[in-house]
RODO-2510 file (C-alpha; in nm, 4 decimals, decimal comma):
residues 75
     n   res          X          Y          Z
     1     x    -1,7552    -0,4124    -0,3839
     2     x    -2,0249    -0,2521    -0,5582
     3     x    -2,0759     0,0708    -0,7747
     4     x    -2,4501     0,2367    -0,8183
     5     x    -2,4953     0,5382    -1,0003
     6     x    -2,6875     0,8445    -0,8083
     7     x    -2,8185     1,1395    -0,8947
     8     x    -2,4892     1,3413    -0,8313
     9     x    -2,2034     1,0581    -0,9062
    10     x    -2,1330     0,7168    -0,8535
    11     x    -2,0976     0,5126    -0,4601
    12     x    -1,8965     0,2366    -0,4095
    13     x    -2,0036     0,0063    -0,1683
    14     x    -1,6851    -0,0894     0,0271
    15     x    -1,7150    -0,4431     0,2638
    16     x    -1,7245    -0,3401     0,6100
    17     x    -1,3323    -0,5341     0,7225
    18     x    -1,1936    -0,3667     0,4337
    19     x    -1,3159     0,0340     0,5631
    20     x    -1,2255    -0,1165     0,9192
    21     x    -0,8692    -0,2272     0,8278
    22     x    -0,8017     0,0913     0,6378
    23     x    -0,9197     0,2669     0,9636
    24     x    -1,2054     0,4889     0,7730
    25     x    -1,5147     0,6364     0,8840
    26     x    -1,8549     0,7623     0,8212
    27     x    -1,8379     1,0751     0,6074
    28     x    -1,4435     1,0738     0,5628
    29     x    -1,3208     1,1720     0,2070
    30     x    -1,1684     0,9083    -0,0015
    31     x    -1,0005     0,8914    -0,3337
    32     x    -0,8884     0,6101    -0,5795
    33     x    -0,6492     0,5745    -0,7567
    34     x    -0,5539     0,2807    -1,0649
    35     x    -0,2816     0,0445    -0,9087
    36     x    -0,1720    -0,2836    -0,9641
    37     x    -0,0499    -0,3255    -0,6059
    38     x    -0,3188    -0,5116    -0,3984
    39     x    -0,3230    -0,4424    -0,0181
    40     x    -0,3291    -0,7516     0,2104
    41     x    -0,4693    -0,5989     0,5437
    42     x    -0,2160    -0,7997     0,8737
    43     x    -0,2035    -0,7710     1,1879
    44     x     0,0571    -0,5574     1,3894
    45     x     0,2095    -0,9172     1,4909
    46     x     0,2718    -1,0212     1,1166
    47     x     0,4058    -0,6935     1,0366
    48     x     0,6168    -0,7031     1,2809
    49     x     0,7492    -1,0385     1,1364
    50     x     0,8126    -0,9764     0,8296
    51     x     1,0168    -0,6688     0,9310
    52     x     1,2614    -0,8713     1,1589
    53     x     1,2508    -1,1256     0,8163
    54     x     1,3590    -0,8347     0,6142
    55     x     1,5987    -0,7126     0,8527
    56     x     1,7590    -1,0730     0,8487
    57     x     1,8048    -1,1292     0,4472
    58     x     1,9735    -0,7906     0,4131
    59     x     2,2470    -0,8359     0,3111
    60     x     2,5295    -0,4421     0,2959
    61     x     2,6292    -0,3055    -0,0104
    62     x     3,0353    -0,3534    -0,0593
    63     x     3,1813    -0,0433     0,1176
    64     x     3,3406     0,0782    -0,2116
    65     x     2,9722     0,1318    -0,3616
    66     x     2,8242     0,4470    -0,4713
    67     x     2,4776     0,5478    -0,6213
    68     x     2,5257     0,7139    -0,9495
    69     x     2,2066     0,9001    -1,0319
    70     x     2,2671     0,9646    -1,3433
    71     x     2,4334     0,6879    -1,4626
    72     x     2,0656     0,4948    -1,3960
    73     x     1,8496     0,7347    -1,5447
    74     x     2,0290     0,6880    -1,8600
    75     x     1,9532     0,3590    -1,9044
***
């Protein structure tokens, strides 16, 4: 990617399989945002993979468990 400065802000030149696999187009508005998460575009085939993957490590909470809300958020 690359950022040039214009007369009324900056542009940020985005590779063309990056604004296809986030399913953008010509004049839609975009924003950023700072993340440490990096997005690994997949196909609907690998998705679908790694949710029957998830689905078979799960693994139930004990049936006497209970969320305490604020018991965590006083940690």
């Amino acid at each position: 990617m690359k950022l040039t400065k214009t007369s009324d802000g900056y542009v940020v030149k985005v590779p063309d399989e990056v604004v296809a696999s986030l399913g953008l187009h010509d004049g839609d508005d975009v924003q950023f945002a700072r993340s440490g998460v990096v997005v690994i575009p997949v196909s609907e085939e690998q998705r679908e993979l790694a949710l029957e993957d998830m689905k078979r490590l799960a693994r139930p909470f004990p049936a006497d468990y209970k969320f305490d809300r604020e018991e965590a958020n006083a940690r």
